[in-house]
C-alpha positions as CSV (number, residue, x, y, z in Angstrom):
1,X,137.5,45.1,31.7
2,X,134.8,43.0,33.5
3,X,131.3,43.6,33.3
4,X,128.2,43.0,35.5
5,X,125.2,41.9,34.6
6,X,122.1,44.5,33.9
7,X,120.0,43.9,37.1
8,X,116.9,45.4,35.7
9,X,117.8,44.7,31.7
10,X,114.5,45.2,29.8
11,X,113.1,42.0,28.0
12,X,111.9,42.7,24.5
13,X,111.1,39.4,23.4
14,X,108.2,40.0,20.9
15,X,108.0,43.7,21.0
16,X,109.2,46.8,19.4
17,X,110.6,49.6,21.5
18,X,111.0,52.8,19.5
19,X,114.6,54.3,20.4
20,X,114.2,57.2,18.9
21,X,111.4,59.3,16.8
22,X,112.7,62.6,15.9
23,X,114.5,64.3,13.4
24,X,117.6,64.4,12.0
25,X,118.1,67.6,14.6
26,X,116.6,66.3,17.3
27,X,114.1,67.2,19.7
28,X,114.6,69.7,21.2
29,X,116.6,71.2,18.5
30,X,119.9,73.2,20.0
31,X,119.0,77.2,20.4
32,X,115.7,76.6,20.0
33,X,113.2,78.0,22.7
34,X,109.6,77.1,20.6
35,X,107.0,75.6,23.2
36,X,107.9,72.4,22.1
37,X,111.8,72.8,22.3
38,X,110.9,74.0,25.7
39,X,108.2,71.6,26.6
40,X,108.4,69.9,29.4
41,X,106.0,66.6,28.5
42,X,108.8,64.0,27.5
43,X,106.8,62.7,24.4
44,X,107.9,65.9,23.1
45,X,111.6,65.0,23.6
46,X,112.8,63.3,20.6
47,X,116.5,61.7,20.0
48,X,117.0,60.8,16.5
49,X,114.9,57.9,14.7
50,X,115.5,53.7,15.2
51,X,113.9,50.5,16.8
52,X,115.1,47.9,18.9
53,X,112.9,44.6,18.5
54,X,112.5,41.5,19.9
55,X,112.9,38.7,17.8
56,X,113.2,35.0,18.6
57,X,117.1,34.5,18.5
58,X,117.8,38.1,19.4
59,X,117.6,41.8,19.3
60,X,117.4,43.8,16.5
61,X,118.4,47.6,15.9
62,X,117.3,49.2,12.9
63,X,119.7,52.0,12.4
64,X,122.4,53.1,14.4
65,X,121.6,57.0,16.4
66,X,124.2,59.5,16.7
67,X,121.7,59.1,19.7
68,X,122.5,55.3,20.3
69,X,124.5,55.1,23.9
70,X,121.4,57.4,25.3
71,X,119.0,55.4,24.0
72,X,120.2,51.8,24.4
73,X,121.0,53.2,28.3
74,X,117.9,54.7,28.8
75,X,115.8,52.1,27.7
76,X,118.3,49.3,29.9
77,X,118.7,47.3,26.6
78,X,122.0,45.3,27.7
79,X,122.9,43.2,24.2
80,X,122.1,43.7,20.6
81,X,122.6,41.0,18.5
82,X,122.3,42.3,14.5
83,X,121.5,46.0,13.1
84,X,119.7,46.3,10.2
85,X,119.7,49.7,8.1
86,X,117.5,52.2,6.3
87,X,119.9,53.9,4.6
88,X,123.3,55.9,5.2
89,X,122.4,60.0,6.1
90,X,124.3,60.4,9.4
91,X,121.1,60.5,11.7
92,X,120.7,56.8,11.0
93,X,124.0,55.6,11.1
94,X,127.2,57.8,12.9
95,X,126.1,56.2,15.7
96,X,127.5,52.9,14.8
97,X,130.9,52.9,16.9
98,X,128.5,52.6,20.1
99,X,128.2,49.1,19.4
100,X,131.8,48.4,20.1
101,X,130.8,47.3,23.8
102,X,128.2,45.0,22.7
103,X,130.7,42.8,20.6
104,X,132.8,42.4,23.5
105,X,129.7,40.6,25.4
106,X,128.9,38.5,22.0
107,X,132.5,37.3,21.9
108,X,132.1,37.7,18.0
109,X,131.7,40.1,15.0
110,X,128.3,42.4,15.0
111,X,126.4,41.5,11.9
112,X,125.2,44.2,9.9
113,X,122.3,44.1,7.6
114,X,122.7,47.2,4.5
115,X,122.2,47.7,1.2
116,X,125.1,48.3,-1.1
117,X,125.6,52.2,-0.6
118,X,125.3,52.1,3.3
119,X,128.2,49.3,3.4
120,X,130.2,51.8,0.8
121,X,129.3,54.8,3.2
122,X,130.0,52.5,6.4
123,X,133.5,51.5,5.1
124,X,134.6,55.1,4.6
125,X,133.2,56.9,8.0
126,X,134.7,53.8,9.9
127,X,137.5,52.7,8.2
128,X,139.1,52.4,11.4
129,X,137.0,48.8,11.9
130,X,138.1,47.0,8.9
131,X,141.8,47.2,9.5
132,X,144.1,44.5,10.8
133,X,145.1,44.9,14.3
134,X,148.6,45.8,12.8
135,X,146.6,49.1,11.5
136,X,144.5,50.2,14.6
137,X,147.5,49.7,16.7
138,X,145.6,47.2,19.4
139,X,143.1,50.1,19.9
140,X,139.7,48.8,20.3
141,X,137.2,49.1,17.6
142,X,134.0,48.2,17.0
143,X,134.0,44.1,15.4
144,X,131.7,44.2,12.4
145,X,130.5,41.8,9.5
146,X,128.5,43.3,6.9
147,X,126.2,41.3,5.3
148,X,124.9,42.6,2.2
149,X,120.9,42.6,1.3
150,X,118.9,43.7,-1.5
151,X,114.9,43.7,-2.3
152,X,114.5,40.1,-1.6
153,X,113.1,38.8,1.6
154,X,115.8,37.0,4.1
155,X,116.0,35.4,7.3
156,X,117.3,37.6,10.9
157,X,117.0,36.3,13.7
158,X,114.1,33.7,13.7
159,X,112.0,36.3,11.4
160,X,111.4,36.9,7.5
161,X,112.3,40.7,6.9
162,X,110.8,41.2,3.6
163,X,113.0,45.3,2.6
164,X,111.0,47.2,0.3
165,X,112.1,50.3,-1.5
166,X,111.2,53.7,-0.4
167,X,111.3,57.3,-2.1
168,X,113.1,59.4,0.1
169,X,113.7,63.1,-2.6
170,X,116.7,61.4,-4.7
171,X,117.7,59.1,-2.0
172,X,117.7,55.4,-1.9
173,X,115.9,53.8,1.2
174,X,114.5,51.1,2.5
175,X,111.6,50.1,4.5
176,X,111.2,46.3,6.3
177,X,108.4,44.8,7.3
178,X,108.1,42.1,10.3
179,X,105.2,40.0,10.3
180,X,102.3,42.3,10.4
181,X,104.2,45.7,11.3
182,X,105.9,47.7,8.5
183,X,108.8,50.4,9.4
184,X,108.4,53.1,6.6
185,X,110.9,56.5,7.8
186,X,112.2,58.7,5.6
187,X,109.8,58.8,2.9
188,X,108.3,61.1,0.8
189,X,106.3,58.4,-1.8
190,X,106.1,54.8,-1.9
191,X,106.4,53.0,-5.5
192,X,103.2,50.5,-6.4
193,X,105.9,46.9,-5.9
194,X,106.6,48.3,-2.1
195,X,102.6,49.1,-1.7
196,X,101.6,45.7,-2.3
197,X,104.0,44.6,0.7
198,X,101.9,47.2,3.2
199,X,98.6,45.4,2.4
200,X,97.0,43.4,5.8
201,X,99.1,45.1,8.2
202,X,98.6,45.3,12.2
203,X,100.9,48.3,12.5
204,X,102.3,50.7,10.0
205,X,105.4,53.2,11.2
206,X,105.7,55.9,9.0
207,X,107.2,59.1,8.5
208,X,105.6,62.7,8.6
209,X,108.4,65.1,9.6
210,X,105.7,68.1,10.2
211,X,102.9,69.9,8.6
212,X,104.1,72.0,5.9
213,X,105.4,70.6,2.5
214,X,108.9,69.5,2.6
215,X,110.2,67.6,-0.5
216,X,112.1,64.6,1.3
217,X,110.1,63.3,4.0
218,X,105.8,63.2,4.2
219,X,104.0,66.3,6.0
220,X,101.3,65.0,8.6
221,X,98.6,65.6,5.9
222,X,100.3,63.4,3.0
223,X,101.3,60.9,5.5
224,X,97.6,60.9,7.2
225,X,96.4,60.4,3.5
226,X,98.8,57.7,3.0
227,X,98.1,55.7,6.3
228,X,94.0,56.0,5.1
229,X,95.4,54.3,2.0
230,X,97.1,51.4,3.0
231,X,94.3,50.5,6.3
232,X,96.4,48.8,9.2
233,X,95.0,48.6,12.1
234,X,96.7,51.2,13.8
235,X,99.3,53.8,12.5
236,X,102.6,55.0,14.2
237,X,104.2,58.1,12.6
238,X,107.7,59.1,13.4
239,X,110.8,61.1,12.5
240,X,109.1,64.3,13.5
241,X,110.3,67.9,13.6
242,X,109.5,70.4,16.6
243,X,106.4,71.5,14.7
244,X,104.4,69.2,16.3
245,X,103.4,69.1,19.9
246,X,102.5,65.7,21.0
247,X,99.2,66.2,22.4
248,X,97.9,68.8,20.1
249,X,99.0,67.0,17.3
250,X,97.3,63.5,18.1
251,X,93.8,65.3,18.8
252,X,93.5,65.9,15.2
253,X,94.5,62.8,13.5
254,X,92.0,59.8,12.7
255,X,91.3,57.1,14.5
256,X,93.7,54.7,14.9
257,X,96.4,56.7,14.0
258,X,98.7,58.5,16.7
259,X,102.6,60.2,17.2
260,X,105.1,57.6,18.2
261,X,107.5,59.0,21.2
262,X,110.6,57.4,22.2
263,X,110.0,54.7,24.6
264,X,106.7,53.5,22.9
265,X,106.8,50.0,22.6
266,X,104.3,47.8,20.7
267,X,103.5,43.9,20.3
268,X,104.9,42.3,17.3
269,X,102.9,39.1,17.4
């Protein structure tokens, strides 16, 4: 079918828009009537947690939403051009058959950027995509190409993305930094080799799910502590539950240091 161009398609070139900040539940989380569930300031409205960023040859997601068609929509983001990935839990990547408009517009497969697991978990949840035409019957699927990555820095669209390895409770993540900003979700402790890549940074994006202890992901505290640490110039956290209320939340951190909120978009030069 024929398609129109976006009239009022958002330009991203050199910027980071946050998709998504929230956890793997949402915000606000379904039967839930807490003031922030109920709230009616939109920084408390959370989809689940990705980017979008505008590099020189492109667009970039980092992770694919169970969220995704919302927030690509909602933000008028008309063409992505590679997806990069965290890691494989279904709030960061069942989103991915959303994409399967976007590769009619490239007029080629959708690269995608994952670690070894992610492409094993990718290839089971959407087998669908990787048969022969013979197999899906002429149905339309999604057109991928994964590309395999590991701990060593590579080239994506015009940019060095150097991964780093993240502590997520048993769980094998990564984290990526861009230049100066570092994207650090779904963390609970960061290992000495992917500290020394956080050093000099602009921005910092990092996890802290809520205040109390939870053994996957940084509370505010731990990630408040952590942030101190590593000194960029301004800290971002995200992936949050419906324990925090924007406002009240941000009056208490540090300087420099603030909630993310979907929509949030940043400089990456």
């Amino acid at each position: 079918m024929p398609f129109a161009p976006l009239p009022d398609a958002a330009d991203l070139t050199g910027k980071l828009r946050f998709l998504g900040t929230g956890t793997s539940v949402g915000v606000p989380a379904i039967g839930c009537g807490c003031p922030v569930c109920i709230s009616t300031n939109p920084k408390n409205q959370r989809t689940r947690c990705g980017l979008a960023l505008g590099l020189p040859q492109g667009t970039l997601l980092v992770d694919t939403t169970p969220d995704l068609r919302q927030q690509l929509l909602r933000e008028r983001i008309p063409l992505v051009h590679s997806v990069l990935y965290t890691h494989e839990h279904a709030d960061h990547l069942f989103g991915l058959d959303d994409v399967r408009v976007l590769t009619y517009y490239l007029g080629h497969k959708l690269p995608l950027y994952c670690e070894e697991q992610v492409e094993a978990r990718i290839r089971r949840s959407f087998d669908y995509a990787f048969g022969d035409e013979s197999e899906t019957g002429g149905a339309s699927v999604p057109h991928l190409e994964i590309r395999r990555i590991t701990l060593e820095p590579f080239d994506l669209l015009g940019v060095t993305v150097i991964p780093m390895r993240l502590n997520h409770g048993k769980f094998r993540v990564l984290g990526f930094r861009f230049g100066n900003v570092a994207y650090c979700t779904d963390v609970n402790g960061i290992p000495d080799a992917s500290l020394a890549h956080l050093q000099g940074l602009d921005v910092l994006i990092l996890d802290a799910l809520r205040q109390k202890f939870h053994p996957t992901h940084f509370n505010v505290t731990q990630a408040v502590e952590m942030a101190k640490r590593l000194g960029a110039r301004r800290t971002y956290f995200t992936h949050m539950a419906h324990d925090l209320e924007h406002e009240e939340t941000n009056a208490m951190l540090p300087p420099g240091m603030e909630l993310a909120y979907d929509g949030l978009e940043i400089d990456l030069t």
